[in-house]
N, C-alpha and C positions, 0 to 999 in steps of 0.2 A: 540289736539283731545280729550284727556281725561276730560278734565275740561269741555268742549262741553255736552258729556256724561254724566256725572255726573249731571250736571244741568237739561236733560232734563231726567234722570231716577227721580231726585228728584221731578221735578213738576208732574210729572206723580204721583209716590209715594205721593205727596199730596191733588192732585185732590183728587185722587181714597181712600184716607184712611178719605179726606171729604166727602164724598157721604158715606161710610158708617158711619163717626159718624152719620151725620145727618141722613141716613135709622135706625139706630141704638136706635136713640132718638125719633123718629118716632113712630115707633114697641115699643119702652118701654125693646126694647133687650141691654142691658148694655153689655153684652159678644161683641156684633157686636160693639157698638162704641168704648169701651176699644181699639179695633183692629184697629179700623178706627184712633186713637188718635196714638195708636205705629207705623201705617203705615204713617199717617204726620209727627213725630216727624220724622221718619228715611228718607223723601222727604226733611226735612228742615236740616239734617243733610249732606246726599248728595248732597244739592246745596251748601253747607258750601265747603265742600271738593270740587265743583267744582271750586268756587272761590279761595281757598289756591293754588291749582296748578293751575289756572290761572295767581296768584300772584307769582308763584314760577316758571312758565313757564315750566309746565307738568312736573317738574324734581321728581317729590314724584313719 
């Protein structure tokens, strides 16, 4: 169940951190896409971890 989770918090976390770079880059507001780039990086790092304990059979 965790790995489930983890994958669908990360795509969430990536959508949503892409809509702000791009409104970000839009507006010429660098603040908002910086945030939108830490909010993808951390959607592509929880799908990571969803995959590991899918490989590791939820045991982490």
């Amino acid at each position: 169940m965790g790995e489930f989770k983890d994958k669908m918090k990360g795509t969430a976390n990536e959508v949503a951190g892409k809509v702000k770079e791009e409104i970000g880059k839009a507006t010429g507001d660098r603040k908002m896409e910086a945030k939108g780039a830490a909010q993808n990086a951390k959607g592509h790092v929880q799908k990571a971890t969803g995959d590991i304990k899918g490989k590791m059979g939820d045991k982490m």
